[in-house]
N, CA, C and O atoms as CSV, one atom per row, in Angstrom:
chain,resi,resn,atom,element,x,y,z
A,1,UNK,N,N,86.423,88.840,89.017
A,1,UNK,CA,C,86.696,87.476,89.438
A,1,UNK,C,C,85.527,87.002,90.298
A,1,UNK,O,O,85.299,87.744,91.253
A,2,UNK,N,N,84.768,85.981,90.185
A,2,UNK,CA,C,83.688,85.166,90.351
A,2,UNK,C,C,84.166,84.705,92.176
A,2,UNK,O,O,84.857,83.746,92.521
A,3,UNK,N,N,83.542,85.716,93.032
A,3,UNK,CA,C,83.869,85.228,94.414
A,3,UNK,C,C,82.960,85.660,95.279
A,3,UNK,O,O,82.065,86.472,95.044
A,4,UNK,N,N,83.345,84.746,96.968
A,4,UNK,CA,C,81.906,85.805,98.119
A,4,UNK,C,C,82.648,85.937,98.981
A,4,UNK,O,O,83.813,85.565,98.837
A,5,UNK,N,N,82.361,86.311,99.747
A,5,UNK,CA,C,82.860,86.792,101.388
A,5,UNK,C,C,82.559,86.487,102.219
A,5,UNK,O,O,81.705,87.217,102.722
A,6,UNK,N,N,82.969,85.213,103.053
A,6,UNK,CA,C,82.310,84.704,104.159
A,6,UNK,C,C,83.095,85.160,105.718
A,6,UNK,O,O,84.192,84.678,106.000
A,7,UNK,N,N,82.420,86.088,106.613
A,7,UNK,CA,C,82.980,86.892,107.319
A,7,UNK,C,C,83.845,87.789,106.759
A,7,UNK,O,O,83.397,88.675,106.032
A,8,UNK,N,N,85.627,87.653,107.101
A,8,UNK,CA,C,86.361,88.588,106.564
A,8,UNK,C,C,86.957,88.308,105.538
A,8,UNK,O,O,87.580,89.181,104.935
A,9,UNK,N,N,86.879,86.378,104.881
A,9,UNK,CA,C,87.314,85.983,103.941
A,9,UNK,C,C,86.461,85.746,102.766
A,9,UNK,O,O,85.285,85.474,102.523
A,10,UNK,N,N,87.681,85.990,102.077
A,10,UNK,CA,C,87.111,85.429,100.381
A,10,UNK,C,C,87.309,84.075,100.082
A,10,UNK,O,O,88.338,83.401,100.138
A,11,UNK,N,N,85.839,83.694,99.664
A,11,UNK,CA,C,85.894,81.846,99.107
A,11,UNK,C,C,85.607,82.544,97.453
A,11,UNK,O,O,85.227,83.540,96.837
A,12,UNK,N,N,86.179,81.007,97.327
A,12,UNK,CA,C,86.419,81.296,95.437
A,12,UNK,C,C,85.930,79.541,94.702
A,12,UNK,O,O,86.691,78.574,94.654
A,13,UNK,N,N,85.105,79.561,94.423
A,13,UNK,CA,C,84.686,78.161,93.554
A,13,UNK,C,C,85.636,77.895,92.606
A,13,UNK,O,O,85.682,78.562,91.572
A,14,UNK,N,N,86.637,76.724,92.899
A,14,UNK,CA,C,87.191,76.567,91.576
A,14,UNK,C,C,86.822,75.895,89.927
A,14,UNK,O,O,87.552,75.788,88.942
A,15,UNK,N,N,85.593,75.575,90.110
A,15,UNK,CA,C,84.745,75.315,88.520
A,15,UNK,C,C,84.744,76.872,88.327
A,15,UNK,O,O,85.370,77.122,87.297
A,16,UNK,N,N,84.129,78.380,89.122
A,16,UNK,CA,C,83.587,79.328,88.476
A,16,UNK,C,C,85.245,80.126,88.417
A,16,UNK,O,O,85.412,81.074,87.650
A,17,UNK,N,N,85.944,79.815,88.960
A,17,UNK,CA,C,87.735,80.595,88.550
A,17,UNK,C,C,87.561,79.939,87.099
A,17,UNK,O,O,87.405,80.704,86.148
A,18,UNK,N,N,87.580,78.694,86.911
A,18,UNK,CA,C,88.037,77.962,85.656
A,18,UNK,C,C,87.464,78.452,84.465
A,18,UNK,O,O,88.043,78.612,83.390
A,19,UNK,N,N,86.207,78.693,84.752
A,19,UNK,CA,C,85.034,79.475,83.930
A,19,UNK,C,C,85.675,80.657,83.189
A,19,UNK,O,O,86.097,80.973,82.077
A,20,UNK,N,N,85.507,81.131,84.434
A,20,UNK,CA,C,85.972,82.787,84.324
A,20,UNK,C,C,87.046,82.875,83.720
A,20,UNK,O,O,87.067,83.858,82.980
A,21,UNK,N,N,88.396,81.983,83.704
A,21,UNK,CA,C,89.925,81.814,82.958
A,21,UNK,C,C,89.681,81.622,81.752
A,21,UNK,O,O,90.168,82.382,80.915
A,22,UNK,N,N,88.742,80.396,81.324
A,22,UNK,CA,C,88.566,79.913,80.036
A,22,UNK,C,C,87.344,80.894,79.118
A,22,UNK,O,O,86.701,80.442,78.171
A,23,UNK,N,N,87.247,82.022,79.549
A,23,UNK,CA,C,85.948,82.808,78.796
A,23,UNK,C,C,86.516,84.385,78.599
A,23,UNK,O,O,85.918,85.300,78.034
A,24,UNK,N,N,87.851,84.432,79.235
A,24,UNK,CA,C,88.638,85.058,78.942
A,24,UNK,C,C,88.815,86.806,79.926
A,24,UNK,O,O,89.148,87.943,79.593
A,25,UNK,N,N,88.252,85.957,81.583
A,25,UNK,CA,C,87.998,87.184,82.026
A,25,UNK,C,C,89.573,87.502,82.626
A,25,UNK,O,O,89.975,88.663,82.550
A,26,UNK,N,N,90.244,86.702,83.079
A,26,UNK,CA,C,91.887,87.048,83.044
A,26,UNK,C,C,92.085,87.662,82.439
A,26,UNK,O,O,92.698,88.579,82.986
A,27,UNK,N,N,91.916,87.857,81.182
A,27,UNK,CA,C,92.863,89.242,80.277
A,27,UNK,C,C,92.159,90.355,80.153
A,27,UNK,O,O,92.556,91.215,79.366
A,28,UNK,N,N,90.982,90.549,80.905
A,28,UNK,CA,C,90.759,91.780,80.994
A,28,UNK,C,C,91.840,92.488,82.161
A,28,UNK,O,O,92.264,91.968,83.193
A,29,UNK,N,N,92.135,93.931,81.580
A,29,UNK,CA,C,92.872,94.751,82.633
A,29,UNK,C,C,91.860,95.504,83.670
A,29,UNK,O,O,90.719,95.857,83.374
A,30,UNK,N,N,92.445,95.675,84.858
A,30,UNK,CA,C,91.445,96.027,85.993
A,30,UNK,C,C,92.233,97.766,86.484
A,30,UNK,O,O,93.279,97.876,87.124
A,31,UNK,N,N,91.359,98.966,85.956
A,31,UNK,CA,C,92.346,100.024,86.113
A,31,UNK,C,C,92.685,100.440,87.404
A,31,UNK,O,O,93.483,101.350,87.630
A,32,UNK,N,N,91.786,99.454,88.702
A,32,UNK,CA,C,91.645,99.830,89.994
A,32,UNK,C,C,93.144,98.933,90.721
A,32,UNK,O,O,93.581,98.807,91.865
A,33,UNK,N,N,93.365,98.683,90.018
A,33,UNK,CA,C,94.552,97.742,90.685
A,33,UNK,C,C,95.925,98.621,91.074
A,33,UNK,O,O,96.104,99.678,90.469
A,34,UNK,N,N,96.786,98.235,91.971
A,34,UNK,CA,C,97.947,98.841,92.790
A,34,UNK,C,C,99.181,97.628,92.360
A,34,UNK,O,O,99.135,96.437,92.667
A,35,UNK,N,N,100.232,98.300,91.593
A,35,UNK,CA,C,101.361,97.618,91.537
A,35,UNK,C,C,102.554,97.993,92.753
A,35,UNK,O,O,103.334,98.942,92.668
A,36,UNK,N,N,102.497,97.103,93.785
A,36,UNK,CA,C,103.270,98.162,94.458
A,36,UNK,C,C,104.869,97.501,94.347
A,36,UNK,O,O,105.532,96.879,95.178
A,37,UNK,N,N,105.121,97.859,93.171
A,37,UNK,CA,C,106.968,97.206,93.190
A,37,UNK,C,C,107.886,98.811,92.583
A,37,UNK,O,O,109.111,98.811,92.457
């Protein structure tokens, strides 16, 4: 996901989210991820 880190937060451009949605990087699976339910 298309983002930076300014101090302790994450900023996120919403043209480069939209990008990134419409080019199909959402459906990639991420194996580093934690479901915690």
């Amino acid at each position: 996901m298309p983002a930076y880190k300014v101090g302790k937060l994450w900023k996120f451009k919403l043209s480069e989210v939209d990008d990134w949605i419409r080019s199909g990087g959402a459906a990639e699976t991420d194996k580093n991820t934690n479901d915690a339910e």
